[in-house]
Structures are given as C-alpha cells and as structure tokens.
C-alpha positions in Angstrom: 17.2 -142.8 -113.9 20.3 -142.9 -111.3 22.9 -145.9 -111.4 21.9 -148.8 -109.2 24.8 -149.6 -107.1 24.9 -152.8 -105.8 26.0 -154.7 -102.7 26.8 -158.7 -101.3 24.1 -160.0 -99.3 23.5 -163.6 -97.8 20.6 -164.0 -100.5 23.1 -162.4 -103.6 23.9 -159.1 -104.8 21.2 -156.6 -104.5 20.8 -153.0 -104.8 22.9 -150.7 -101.6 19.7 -149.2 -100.9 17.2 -152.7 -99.8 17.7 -154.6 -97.1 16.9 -158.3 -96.4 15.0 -159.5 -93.7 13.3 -162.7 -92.6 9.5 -163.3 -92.8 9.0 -163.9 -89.3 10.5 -160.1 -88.5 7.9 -158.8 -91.0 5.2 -160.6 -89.4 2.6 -160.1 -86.6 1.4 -163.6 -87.1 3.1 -166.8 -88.5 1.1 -169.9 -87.0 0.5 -173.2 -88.9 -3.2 -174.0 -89.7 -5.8 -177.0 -88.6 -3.4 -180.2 -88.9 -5.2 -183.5 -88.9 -8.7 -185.1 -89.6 -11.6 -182.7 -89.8 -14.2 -184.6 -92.0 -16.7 -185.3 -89.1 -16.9 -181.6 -88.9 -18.0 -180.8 -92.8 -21.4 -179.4 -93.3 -23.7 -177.5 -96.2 -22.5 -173.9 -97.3 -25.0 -171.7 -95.2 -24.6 -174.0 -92.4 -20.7 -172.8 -91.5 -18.0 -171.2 -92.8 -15.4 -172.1 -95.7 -12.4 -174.7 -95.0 -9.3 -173.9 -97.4 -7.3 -176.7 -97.7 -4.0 -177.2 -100.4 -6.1 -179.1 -102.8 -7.6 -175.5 -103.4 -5.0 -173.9 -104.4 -4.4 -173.7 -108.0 -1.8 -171.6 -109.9 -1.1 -169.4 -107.0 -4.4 -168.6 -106.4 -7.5 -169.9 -104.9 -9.8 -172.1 -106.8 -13.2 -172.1 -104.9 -15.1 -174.4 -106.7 -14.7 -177.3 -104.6 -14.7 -175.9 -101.1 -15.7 -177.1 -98.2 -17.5 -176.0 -94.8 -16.8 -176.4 -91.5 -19.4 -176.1 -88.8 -19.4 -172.9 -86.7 -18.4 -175.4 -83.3 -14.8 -176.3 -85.1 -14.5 -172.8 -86.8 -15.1 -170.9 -83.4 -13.2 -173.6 -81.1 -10.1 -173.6 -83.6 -9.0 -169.8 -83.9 -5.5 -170.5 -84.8 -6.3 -171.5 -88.0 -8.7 -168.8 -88.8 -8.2 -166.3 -91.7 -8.6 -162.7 -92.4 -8.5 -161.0 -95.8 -4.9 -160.6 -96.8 -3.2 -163.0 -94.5 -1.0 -165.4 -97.2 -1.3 -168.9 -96.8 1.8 -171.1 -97.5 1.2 -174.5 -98.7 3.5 -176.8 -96.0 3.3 -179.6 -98.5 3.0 -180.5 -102.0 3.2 -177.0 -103.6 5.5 -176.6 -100.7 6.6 -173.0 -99.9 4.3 -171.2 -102.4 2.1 -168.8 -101.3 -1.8 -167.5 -102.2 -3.7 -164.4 -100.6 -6.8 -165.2 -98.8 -9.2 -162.2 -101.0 -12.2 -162.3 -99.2 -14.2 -160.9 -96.1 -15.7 -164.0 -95.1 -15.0 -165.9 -92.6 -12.9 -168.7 -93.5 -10.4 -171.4 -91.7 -7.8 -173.3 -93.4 -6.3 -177.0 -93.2 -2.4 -177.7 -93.5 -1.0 -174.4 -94.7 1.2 -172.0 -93.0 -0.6 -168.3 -91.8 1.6 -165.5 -92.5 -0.2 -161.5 -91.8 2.3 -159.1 -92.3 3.2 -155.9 -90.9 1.3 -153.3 -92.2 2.9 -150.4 -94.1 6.4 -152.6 -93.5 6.1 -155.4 -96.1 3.7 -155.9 -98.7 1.8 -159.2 -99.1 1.7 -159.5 -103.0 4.9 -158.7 -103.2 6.1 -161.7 -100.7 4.0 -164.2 -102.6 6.0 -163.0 -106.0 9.5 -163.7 -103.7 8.4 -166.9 -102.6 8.5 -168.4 -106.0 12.1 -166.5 -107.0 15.2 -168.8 -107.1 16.6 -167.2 -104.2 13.9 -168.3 -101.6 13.1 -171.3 -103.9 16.6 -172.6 -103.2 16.0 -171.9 -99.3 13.0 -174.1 -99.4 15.0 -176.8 -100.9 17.4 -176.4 -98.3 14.7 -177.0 -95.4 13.4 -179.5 -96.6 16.4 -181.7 -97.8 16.4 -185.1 -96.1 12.6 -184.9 -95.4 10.7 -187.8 -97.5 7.6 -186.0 -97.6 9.3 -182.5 -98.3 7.2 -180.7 -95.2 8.5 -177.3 -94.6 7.5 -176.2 -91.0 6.8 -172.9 -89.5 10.3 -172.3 -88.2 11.5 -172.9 -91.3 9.5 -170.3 -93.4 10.0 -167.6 -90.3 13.9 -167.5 -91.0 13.2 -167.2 -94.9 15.4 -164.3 -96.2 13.8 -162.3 -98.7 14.8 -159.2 -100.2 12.8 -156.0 -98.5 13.2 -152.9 -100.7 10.9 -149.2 -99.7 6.7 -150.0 -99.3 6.3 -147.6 -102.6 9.2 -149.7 -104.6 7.5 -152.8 -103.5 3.9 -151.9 -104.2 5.2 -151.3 -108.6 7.4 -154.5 -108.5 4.2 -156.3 -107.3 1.6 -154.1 -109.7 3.9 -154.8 -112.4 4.0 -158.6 -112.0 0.0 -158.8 -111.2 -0.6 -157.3 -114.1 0.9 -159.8 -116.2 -0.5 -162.8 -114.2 -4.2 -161.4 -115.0 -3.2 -161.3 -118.7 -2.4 -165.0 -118.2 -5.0 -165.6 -115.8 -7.3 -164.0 -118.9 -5.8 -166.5 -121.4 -6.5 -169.6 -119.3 -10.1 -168.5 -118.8 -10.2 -168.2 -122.6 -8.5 -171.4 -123.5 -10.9 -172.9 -121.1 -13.8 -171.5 -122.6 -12.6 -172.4 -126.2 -11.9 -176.1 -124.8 -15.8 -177.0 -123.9 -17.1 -174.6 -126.8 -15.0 -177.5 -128.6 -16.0 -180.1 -126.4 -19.7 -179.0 -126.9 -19.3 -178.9 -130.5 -17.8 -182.8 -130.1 -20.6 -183.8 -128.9 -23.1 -182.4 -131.4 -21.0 -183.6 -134.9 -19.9 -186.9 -133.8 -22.9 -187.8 -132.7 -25.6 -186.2 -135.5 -27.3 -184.5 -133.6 -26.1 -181.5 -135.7 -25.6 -181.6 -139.3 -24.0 -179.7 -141.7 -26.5 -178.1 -144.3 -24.9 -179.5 -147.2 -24.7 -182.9 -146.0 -27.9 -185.0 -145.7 -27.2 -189.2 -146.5 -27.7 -191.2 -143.5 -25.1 -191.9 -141.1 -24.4 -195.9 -140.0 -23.3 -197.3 -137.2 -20.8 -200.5 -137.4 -17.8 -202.1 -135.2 -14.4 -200.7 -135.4 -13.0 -203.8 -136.7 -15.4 -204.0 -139.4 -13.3 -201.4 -142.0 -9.9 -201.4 -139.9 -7.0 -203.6 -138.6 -6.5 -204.1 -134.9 -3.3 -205.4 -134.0 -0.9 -205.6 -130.8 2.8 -204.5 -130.9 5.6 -206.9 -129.7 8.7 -206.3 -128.4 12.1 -207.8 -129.1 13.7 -208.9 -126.1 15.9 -208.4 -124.4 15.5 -204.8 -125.6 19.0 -203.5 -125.1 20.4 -206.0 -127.4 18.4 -204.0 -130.1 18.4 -200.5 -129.1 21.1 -198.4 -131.5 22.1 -194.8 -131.4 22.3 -195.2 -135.5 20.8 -192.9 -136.8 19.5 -194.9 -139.5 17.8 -196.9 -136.9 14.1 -197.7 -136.8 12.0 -195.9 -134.7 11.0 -197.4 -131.3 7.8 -195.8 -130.3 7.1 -195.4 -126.5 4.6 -193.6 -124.3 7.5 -191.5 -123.2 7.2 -189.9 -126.4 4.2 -188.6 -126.1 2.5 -185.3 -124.6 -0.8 -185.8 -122.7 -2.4 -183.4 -125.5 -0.2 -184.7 -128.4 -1.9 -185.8 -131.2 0.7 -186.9 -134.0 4.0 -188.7 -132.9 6.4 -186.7 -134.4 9.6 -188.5 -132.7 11.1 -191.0 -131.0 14.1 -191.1 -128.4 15.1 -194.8 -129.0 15.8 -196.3 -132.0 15.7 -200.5 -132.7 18.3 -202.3 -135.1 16.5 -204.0 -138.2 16.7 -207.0 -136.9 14.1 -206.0 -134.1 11.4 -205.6 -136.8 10.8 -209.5 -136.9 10.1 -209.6 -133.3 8.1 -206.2 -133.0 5.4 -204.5 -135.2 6.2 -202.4 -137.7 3.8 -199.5 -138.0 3.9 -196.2 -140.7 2.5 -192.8 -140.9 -1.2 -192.4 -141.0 -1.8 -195.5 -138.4 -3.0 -195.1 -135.3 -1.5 -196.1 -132.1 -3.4 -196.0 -128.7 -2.1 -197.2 -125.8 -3.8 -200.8 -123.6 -2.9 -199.7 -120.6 -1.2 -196.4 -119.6 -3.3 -193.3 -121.5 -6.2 -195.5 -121.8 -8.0 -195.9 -125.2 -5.9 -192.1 -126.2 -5.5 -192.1 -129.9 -2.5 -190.6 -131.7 -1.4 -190.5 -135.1 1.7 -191.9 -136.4 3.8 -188.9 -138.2 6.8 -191.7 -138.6 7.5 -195.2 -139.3 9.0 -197.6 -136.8 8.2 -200.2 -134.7 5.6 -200.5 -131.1 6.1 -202.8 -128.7 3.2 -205.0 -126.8 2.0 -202.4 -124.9 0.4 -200.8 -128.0 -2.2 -201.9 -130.0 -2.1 -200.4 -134.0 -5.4 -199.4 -135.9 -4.5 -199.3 -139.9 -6.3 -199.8 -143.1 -9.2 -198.0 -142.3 -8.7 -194.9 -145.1 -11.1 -196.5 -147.4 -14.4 -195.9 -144.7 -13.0 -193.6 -141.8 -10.9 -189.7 -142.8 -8.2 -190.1 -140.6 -8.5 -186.5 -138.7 -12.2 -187.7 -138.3 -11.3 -191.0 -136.6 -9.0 -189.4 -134.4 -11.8 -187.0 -133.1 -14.5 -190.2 -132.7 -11.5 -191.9 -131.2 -11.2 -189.3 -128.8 -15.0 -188.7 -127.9 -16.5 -189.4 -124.8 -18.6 -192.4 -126.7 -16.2 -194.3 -127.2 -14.2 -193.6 -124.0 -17.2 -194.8 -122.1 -17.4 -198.2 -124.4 -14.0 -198.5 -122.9 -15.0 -198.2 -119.7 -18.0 -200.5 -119.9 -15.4 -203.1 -121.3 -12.7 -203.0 -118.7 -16.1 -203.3 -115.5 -14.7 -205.6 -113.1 -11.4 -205.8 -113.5 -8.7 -204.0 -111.1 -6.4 -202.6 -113.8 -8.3 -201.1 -116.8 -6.6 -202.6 -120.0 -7.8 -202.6 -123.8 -6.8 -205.7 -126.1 -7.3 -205.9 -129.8 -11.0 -207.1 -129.1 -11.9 -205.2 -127.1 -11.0 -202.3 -129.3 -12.3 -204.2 -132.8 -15.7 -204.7 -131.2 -15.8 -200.6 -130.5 -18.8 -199.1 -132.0 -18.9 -195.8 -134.2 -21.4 -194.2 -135.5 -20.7 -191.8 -138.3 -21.3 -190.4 -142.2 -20.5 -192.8 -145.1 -19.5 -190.4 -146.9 -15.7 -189.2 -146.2 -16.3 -185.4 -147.6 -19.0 -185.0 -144.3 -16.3 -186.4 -142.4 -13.7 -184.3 -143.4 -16.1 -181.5 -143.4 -16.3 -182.1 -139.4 -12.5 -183.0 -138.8 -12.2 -179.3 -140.2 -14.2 -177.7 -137.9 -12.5 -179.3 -134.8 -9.4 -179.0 -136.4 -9.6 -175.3 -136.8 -10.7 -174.8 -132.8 -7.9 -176.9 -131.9 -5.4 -174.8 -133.7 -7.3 -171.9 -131.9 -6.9 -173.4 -128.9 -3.2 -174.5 -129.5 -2.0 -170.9 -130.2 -3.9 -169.0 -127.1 -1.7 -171.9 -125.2 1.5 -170.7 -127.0 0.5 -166.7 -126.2 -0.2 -168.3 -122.3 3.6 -170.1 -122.7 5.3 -167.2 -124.1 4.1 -164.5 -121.4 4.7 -167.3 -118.4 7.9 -167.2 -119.6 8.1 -163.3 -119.6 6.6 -163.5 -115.9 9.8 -165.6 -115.0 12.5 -163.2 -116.4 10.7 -160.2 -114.9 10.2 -162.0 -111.6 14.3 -162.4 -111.2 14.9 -159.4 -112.7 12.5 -156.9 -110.5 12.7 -158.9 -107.3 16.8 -158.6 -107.5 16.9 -155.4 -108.1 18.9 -155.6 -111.6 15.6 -153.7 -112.9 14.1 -151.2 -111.1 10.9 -149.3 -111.3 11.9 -146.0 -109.2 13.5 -142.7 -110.7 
C-alpha cells in the first residue's frame, strides 16, 4: 500500500487525492419536511401511508414501532415532504444534524426533518450519514446553530456542510466497513434486550411464586415492609457548605448524583461531610438500603459505603434477620411493588414516598432465606449476563468512534 500524502483543507488535513464539497452540490434534492400540526390528519395503518417524525428515530436508525399514518389527502397534497427509498433524513432538532436512511419501498412522508437524495454514482448515502456524526461536521453543526435557544439547524445550513468526498469505490468500503460494525452492535442490543425481558419474565414468575424451585416447598407469607425492617428519613445539616470537606477522611455524603439509572450498589460519593454533620444528618452503612422519595421513585440501591443521606432519602436497615439482601433488592425492584407506590402517591401532583408510605409496602415472599437466596442467584447471574453483553456493546461503540475519525479522514485507508 502507497504513502498517503496529505494536504490542508478548510475541514483539516486530508489525503491529496479527496476533495471536499458541500451537501447541497451532491444533491438533487435538499427540502425541509411537513413543519407544523398534522394530528387531524392521522388515520389506521391500511387506511394511508406512514408519517416519520424525529421521535422515530433511534440510534441512527429508524424505529418503526410507534409509527403513525397519514391519510392519502395530506400525503398526496404535501409532496415536498414525501420520501423515497434512500433519501437521508436529517433530524432539524433534537438529535440535530444526524442523519438516518429511509430503507423501504413504501410510500412514506416525514414531519420536521431535513430531505437530502443524493447524486447517484457521485456521493454515497451511507457514507454521508457516517460523516455527519464525525467531529469535523459535528463542530459545523455547532457552529449553525450557536445562539439558537432551541438549537434548529435549517436547510441552508446543512446545504453548505463541508464534508470530505473521496472516489464512489473508496467511499462505498469506508461505509461497508463501518456498517458492518454497527450491525454487530445493533446485534448486541437486540440481545441485551432479549436477555432484559427473559429476566424481566423470570421477575415476574420467582417473586411472585408462581414458579418454584424444586427443592423448595414451605409456604411463602405475605407481611408489611415495616414489619421486619427500619424505615427512616435522611436529614441534612444546613447550611451544607459549612460541612462539606475535601478531607479525605471525611464522611460520605450520599446524593442522587452518585448514582447510575441502572446502578445497584453505591460504590462512591463526590462530596464528603465533616463529623460534625453526622448529628444533624443520618448516618447509614453498607448493606442498607437507600431509595430515593422523590427523584428515581421507590429505585432501591445498596449501600457499598458508610456515610451520611440527607432528607431526600429514606434508609431501609435491620431487615437481614427475614429478608437476603440481593432478594430484597430484586422484590424492591419488581413491578409489585412499584405499582403499590403508585397506588400510594394517586392524587397528588408530585409523586413522593415517605417512611409510611414505604413501611406499609407489602411483600410477599419465602420464609426461608436459602429459597431467597436461591432466587437472588438466578437474577443475579442474568444480570451479570446482561451487564457484560453491555460492556462488549461499550467496548465496540468505542471502536466505531476511532474508526469513524480515522477512515473518514483519511489517516486509514482501505484502497491499495
């Protein structure tokens, strides 16, 4: 393989032999779709034709679950914002800039995006959707829309795009090359998904008895929360920055910033309290549970550290003696109890839990601890399933990223 030689463009340094160009010159079409209110004009699938709008676009691709239809009248009398297989739609809001492929040979209009249909045989669709998300049209995008409250990037504005334009034949291996990886990560989420409502399924048959494990046969009971645990409410010192330290010998003020939505210990804190704070907080330790009464409603998550919560946390301890702690964490988690949440906070405008509220909770579940431990294991082992197909996904998005600035600059290249 020759030496790429390199030369200074507006968009960066990129190999002698590409040019750049804008999307608009590469284009026999660049409109902007249906803008406005078309709900009047929804029917039944059968009855007209399929309405894309941005809330369908998911991951840089289409997600048609949730489509609608427009009636035939709007779709014929509106043929601007009509679509044809291949023409890339570009979201003018919200995902702003990125682009998706319309796939299919049905008839379809669209709702808020941005039509691009290339020049055929000039500039290959797949391969401008993988340039629109680079840095170097990325930081373009940012440009436009600067000052803009609502960060709306018009037509105009994505016509004089500069992208990079190397030979059809280079562009059609940059683009293989980078949709082959995305269907090995589109094949992981479809798995992770799958393995998330096998578990989910599986939720619902062991916390409930409905199935039960062969070697297990006393009766379940069913009995309040607060029967066999402590329900209390955090506090909090104020003011607060009069007890925050950077010590490291500090004590560990929990927040909900320090939590992931799918966390379930707290491993770590990024504020620590002086000592003194203790008397006018609570002080919780690992094993507890925390959940929040207001902001991840009723979530559960298990205390890895010591330290201290403030009010807007509520505690659950001393429960080892009737409940395994991975067990309680699942019940806590089930959709049973998340609806007894629900049913308590009917009527009022903000949903909040208090330590009632949470002590009056109702579980139903073995007495003995070696059935409940015997369930915790099974969940436990499909989450760890389930946590390491997400790493795999992580690991190659990341991979997608370096070949992405790497392929569509030039600095690797897939020619002899």
């Amino acid at each position: 393989m020759k030496e790429t030689k390199f030369k200074n463009t507006e968009i960066g340094r990129i190999p002698e032999e590409w040019e750049t160009c804008t999307i608009l010159s590469q284009s026999n079409k660049l409109v902007v779709a249906f803008v406005g209110t078309c709900e009047k004009y929804y029917t039944n699938k059968g009855e007209g034709v399929m309405m894309l709008r941005t809330g369908d676009l998911k991951e840089r691709s289409i997600d048609y679950t949730n489509i609608k239809y427009i009636s035939y009248s709007f779709h014929n009398a509106n043929k601007k914002s009509q679509l044809k297989k291949g023409d890339i739609l570009i979201a003018r809001h919200g995902s702003n800039g990125h682009g998706v492929i319309y796939d299919k040979n049905d008839e379809a209009n669209s709702l808020n995006f941005v039509i691009v249909h290339l020049i055929d045989n000039e500039y290959l669709n797949s391969y401008l959707v993988y340039c629109l998300d680079t840095n170097i049209v990325r930081e373009q995008i940012e440009a436009a829309t600067a000052g803009s409250t609502q960060k709306v990037i018009n037509t105009k504005a994505i016509g004089e795009l500069i992208v990079p334009k190397p030979n059809i034949l280079e562009q059609q291996r940059i683009a293989s090359a980078l949709t082959s990886i995305d269907n090995l990560i589109s094949s992981l989420g479809k798995l992770i998904e799958k393995k998330k409502n096998i578990k989910q399924g599986a939720m619902q048959q062991l916390l409930t008895g409905k199935i039960r494990l062969k070697e297990f046969n006393e009766p379940w009971v069913k009995r309040k929360l607060g029967d066999n645990a402590t329900i209390q409410r955090g506090g909090s010192p104020r003011p607060i920055e009069a007890y925050l330290t950077t010590n490291r010998d500090g004590i560990n003020w929990i927040k909900i910033g320090d939590v992931r939505p799918n966390d379930k210990f707290i491993r770590h804190t990024v504020e620590k309290i002086i000592p003194e704070g203790i008397s006018h907080s609570r002080q919780v330790y690992k094993g507890d549970f925390i959940l929040s009464n207001s902001m991840s409603f009723g979530r559960p998550y298990i205390l890895d550290i010591d330290g201290c919560i403030h009010d807007g946390w509520l505690v659950i301890k001393d429960y080892s003696n009737t409940y395994d702690m991975d067990f309680l964490y699942y019940i806590l988690s089930s959709d049973t109890v998340f609806e007894q949440y629900i049913a308590m906070a009917a009527g009022s405008s903000v949903k909040n839990l208090n330590k009632e509220k949470v002590a009056n909770v109702m579980l139903f579940a073995p007495q003995s601890l070696a059935e409940q431990q015997a369930i915790a294991a099974i969940l436990t082992k499909m989450d760890d399933e389930i946590t390491a197909l997400e790493a795999t996904k992580t690991k190659y998005e990341a991979i997608k990223q370096g070949m992405m600035q790497q392929l569509l600059t030039g600095k690797i290249r897939l020619i002899s």
